[in-house]
Each structure stands twice: as C-alpha cells, then as structure tokens.
C-alpha positions as CSV (number, residue, x, y, z in Angstrom):
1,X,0.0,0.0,0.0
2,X,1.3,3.6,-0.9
3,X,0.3,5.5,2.2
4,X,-0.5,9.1,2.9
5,X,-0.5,10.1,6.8
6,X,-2.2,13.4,7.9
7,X,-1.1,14.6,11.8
8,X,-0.1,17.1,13.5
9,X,0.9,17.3,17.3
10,X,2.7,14.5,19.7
11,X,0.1,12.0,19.6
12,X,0.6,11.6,15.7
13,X,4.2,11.1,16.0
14,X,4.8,7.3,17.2
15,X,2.4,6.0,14.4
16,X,4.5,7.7,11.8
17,X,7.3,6.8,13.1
18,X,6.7,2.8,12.9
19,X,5.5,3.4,9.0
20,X,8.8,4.8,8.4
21,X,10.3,1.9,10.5
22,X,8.7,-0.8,8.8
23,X,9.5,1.0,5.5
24,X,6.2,0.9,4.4
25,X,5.3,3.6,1.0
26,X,4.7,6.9,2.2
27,X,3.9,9.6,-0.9
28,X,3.4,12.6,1.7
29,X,2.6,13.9,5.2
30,X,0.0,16.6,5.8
31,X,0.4,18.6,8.9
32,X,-1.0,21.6,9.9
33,X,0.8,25.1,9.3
34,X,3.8,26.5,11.7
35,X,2.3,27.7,14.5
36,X,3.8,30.4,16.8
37,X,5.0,28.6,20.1
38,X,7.0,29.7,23.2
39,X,7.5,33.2,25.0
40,X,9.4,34.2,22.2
41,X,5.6,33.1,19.7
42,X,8.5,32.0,17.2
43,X,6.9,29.9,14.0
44,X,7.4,26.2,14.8
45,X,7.1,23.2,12.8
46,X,4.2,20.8,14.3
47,X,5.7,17.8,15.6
48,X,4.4,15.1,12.8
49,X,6.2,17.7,10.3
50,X,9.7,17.7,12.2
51,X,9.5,13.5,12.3
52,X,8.6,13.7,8.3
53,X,11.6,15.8,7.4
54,X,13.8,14.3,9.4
55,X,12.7,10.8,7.3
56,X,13.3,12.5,3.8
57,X,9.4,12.9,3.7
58,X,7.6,15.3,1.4
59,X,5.5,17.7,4.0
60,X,2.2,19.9,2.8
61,X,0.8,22.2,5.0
62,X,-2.7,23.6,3.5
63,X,-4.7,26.3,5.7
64,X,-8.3,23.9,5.1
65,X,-8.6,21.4,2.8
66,X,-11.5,22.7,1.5
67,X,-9.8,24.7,-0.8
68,X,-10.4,22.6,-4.3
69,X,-6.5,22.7,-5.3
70,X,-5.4,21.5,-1.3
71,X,-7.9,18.6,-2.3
72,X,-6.6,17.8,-5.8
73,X,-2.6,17.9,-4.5
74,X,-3.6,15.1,-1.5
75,X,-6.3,13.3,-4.1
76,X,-3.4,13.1,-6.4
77,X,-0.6,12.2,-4.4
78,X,-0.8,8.4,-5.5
79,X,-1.9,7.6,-2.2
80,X,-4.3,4.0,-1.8
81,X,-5.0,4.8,1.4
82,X,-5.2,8.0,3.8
83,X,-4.1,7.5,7.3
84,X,-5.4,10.4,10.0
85,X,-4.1,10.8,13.8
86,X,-5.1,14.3,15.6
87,X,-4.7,15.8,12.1
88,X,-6.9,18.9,13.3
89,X,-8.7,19.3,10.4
90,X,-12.1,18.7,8.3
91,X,-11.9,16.1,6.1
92,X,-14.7,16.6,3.5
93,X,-16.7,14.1,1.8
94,X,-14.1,14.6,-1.1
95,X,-11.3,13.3,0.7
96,X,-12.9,11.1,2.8
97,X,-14.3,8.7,-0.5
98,X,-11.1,9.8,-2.4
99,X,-8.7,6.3,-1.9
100,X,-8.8,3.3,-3.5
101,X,-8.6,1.8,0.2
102,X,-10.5,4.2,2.0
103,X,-9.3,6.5,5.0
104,X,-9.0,5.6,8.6
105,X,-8.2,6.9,11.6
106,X,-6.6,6.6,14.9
107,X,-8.8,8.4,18.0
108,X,-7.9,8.0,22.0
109,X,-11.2,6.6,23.1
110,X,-13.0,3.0,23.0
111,X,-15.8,4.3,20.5
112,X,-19.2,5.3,20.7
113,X,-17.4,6.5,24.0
114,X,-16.0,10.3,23.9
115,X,-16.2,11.1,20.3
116,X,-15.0,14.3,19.7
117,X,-12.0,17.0,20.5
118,X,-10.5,15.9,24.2
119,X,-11.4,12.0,24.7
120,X,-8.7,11.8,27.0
121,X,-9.5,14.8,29.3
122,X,-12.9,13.7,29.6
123,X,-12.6,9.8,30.2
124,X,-10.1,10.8,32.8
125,X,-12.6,13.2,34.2
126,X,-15.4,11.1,34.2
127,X,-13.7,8.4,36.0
128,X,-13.5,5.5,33.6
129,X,-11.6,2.7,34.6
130,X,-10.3,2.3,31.5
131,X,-10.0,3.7,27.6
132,X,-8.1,2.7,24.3
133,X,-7.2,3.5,20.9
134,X,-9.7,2.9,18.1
135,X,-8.7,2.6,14.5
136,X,-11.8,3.3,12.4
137,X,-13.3,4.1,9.1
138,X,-13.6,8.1,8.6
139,X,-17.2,9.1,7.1
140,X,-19.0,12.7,7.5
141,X,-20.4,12.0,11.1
142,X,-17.9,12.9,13.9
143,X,-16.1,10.0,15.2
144,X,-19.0,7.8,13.6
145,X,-17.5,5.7,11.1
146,X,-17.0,1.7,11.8
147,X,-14.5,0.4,14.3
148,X,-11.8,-2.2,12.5
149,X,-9.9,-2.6,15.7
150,X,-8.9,-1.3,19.3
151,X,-6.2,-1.7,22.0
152,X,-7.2,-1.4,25.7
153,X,-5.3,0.0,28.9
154,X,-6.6,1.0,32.3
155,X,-6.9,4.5,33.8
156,X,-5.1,4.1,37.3
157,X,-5.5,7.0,39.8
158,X,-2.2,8.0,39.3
159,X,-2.6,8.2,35.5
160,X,-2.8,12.1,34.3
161,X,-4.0,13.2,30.5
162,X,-0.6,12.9,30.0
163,X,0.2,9.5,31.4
164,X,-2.5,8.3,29.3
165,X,-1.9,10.3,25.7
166,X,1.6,8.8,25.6
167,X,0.7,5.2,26.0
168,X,-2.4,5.4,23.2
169,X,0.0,6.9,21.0
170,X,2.4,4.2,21.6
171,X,0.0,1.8,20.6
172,X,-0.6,3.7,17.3
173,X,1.8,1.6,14.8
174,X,1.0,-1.4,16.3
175,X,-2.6,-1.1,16.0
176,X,-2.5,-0.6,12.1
177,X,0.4,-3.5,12.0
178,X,-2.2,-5.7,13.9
179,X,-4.7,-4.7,10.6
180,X,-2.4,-4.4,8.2
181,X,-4.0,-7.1,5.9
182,X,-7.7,-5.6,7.1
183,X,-6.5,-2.2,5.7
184,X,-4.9,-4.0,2.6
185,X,-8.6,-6.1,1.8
186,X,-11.2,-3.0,2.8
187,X,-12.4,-5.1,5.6
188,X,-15.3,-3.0,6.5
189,X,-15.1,-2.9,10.5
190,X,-17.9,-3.2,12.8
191,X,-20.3,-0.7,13.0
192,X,-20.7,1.3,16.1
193,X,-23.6,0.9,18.4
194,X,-26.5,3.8,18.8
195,X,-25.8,3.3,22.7
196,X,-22.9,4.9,24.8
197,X,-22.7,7.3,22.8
198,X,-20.9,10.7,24.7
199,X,-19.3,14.0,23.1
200,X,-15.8,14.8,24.4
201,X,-16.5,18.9,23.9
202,X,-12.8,20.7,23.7
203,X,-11.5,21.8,27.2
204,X,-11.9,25.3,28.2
205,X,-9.2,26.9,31.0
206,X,-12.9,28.8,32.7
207,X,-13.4,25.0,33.4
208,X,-10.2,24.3,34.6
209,X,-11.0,26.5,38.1
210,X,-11.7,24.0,40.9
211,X,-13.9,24.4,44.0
212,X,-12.7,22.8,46.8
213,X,-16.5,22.6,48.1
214,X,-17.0,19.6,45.4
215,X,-15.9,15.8,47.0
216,X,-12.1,15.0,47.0
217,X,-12.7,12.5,43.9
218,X,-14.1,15.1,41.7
219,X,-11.8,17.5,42.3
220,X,-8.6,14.7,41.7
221,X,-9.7,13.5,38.5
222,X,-10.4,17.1,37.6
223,X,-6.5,17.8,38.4
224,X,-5.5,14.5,36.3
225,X,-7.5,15.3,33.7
226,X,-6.4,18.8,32.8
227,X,-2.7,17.9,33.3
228,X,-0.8,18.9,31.1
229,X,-3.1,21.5,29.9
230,X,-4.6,24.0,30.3
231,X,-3.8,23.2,34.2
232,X,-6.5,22.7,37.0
233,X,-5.8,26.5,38.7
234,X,-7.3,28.0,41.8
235,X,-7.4,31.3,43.3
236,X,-7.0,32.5,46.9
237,X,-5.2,33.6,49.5
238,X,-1.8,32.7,47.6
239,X,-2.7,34.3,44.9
240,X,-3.5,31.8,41.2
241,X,-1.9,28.4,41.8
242,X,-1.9,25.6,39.1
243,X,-2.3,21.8,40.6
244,X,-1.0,19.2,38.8
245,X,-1.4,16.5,40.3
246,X,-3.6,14.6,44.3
247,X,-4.5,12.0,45.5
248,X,-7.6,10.8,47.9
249,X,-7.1,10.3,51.4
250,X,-9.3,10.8,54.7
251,X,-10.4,14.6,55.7
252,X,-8.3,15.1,59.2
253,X,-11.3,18.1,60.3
254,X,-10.6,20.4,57.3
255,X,-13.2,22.8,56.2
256,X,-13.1,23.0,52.5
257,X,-9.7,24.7,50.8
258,X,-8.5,24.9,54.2
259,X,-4.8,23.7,54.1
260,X,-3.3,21.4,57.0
261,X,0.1,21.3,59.0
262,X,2.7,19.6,57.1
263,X,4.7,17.5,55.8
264,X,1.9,16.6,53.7
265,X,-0.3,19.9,53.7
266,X,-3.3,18.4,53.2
267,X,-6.2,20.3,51.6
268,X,-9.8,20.2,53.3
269,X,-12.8,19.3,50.7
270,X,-16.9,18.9,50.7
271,X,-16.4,14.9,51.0
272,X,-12.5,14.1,51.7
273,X,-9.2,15.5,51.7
274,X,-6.5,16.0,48.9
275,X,-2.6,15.5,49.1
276,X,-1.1,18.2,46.3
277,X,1.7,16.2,44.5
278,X,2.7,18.6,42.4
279,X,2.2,22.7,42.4
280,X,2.7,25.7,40.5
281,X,2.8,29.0,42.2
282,X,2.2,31.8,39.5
283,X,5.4,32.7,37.2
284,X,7.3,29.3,38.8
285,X,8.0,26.3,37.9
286,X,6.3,22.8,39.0
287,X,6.9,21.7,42.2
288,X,6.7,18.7,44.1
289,X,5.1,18.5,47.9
290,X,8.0,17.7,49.6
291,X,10.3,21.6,47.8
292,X,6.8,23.4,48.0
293,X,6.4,22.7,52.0
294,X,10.0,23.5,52.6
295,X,9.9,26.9,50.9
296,X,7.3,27.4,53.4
297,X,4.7,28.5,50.7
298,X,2.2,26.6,52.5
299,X,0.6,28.4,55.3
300,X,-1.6,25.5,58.1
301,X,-4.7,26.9,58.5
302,X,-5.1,29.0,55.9
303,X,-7.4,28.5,52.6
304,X,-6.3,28.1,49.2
305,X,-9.6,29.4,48.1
C-alpha cells in the first residue's frame, strides 16, 4: 500500500514513526501550518512535520482542505489509502471517499465512547476505569464511522491526561500493523452501536477552576484530567496556583480549601481531603510536595480558596 498520513501534534508522532520503521510507501505527510510557540511566539514546525523531514518525507501544509486545489494535490498524491491521527482538520466528503482503500483513523477513546475533541481529558474526568485506541473508518459524522480494531489500557489514579496520551500513542503503529491485511482487503469494520454514545466537547481553561466545596474524587480527576493542559488552577489567599497532580485520602477536620500542618499539607474538601503532589505558584516552575512545604509556601490553617 502507498500511504499518505495526515497529523499534527505528539500524539501523531509514534504511528509515523513505525510506518517509516517498517518502510512501508509513504507519498506525503499533511500537517498543519507552523504555529507560533513559546514566550518568544516564534513559528514552529508541528511535531508530525519535524518527524517527516527528518525521514526525507515530502511535507504539505494547507490552511483547510477545503480549498479545491489543497484537495486535488492530497487526491493526487498516488496515495491508496489516507491515514489520520489528531490531524486537526475537516476532512470533506471529497477526501474522505477519495482512496482506492478508503481513510482511517486513529482516535484516544473506546468508541461510541468520547467522540469528539478531548477523549482523553474527559474519560479521565469522568472516572472510567479504563480507555483505548480505536482505529476506524472516517465518514461525515464525527467519530461515527465503523471500528476495525482497538487496544485497551486501564486508567489508574495516578494516571494524568498525559500518562495516558503517551501510551495510546504508543499503541498507534501497532494497532495498524495488527490490521495491516484488514486495511490491505477494505475489511469493512464493525459498526458502532447507537448506545454509549458521549461527546468529548474541547476543554476550556474557565473549566479548569476547581472548587474545593465539590468531594475529593471530583476535584482529583479534575487535576489529572487537565494535566498537562490547560492546568487545574485556583485562586486565593496565595494568589493563582496551578495543581497538577492529588490523591484521595481521609479529611483530618478540614473545612473545604483549608490547608493542614505539614509534611503533607493536606487540603480540606466537601467529601474528603486532597494530598497536592505537584504545584505551580504563579510565574514558577512545578513543584513537588516535599520543595513546596519547605519553601514554606504553604501556610496551616489558611485557605487556598
């Protein structure tokens, strides 16, 4: 199969990288434009389009593939089949129906679960004990098209967005490898049921504020969830802090936000307590528990909201 792979951030990268591996046909790579990144808002390749030149790869960038010659150069390419992961943008009916062996795509969620923009973020939130990687037929519908395979993990307590994105984009090349000769004869994958069907909206950072009145276990998977980005933040008497990541344990007599004596510094909520792991204290750097409570940041008694 001649192959052409449309990504664009982190999540893309492992998946191209085992095509190259495996030397597998590769006419192009379609990536999103340089973006401005960093303090310094410098133009900066996307990470799919720094792995692709580094292989030798022919790279387009098109604004929207909407635009009817952006179609005709990817429709053209020679390409039998069309391989998406976190590419970032709309496919149309066009493109989707233009390959000889159709167009699939790698999402982050055990479908008809958390179709959409964040299924991470919101599986994590939501508290499901586990989630996967889903390589499915692309049609119109979002996230709708028919499942030809998945790969499983759990979602431990520990596990952050983070934790989770890297090991579903591991499993990226060898979920296609796994249906290599499904891709090769148009096996038409199983078509997803009408029930469990949930929308994973994009995160917002106005979501991102916690209140420390909600139970301990909301306000943890809230923190996981939203780590890396945009951050679970509060506001208080310490001014906007960033939490990164908690875990459960039992409220010692803590009214909510109220923080305890140290070492650990627990943090009073409506049903529980919260142990801080990890902290950011505006215009610093991470920190874990044990640097935070010796800089002496962390005041007993007083409320972090």
């Amino acid at each position: 199969m001649r192959i052409a792979y449309a990504g664009t951030p982190d999540f893309a990268v492992p998946a191209l990288q085992g095509l190259i591996g495996a030397g597998v046909e590769i006419v192009g790579v379609w990536t999103q434009p340089d973006r401005p990144a960093g303090r310094g808002r410098k133009l900066t390749a996307s990470p799919v389009k720094q792995t692709a030149l580094a292989a030798g790869l022919t790279v387009y960038q098109p604004e929207s593939l909407k635009d009817p010659e952006a179609q005709a150069e990817l429709l053209n390419s020679g390409a039998d089949l069309l391989v998406v992961a976190a590419y970032g943008l709309l496919l149309p009916k066009p493109i989707i129906d233009g390959f000889a062996l159709g167009c699939v795509n790698l999402h982050g969620s055990l479908l008809p679960r958390w179709r959409g923009a964040a299924p991470i973020q919101r599986a994590i939130e939501a508290g499901d004990a586990e989630t996967g990687l889903g390589l499915m037929r692309m049609e119109e519908g979002l996230d709708t098209g028919a499942v030809i395979g998945e790969m499983r993990t759990p979602i431990d307590v520990a596990d952050t967005a983070l934790d989770v994105h890297d090991r579903l984009a591991a499993m990226g090349w060898p979920l296609l490898q796994a249906h290599w000769s499904d891709l090769q004869n148009q096996v038409p994958g199983t078509t997803q049921p009408e029930t469990g069907v949930l929308y994973a909206k994009k995160l917002s950072k106005a979501e991102a504020q916690l209140d420390f009145s909600w139970p301990a276990e909301r306000l943890r998977r809230q923190i996981h969830a939203f780590n890396p980005a945009p951050g679970a933040w509060v506001d208080g008497e310490f001014g906007r802090i960033k939490l990164h990541r908690a875990e459960v344990l039992e409220n010692p007599g803590l009214e909510p936000g109220q923080i305890g004596p140290g070492p650990d510094h627990l943090v009073g909520t409506g049903a529980g307590a919260l142990r801080i792991l990890e902290w950011q204290f505006a215009g610093q750097k991470r920190q874990p528990l044990p640097r935070i409570a010796q800089s002496n940041r962390l005041v007993p008694g007083r409320f972090l909201q």
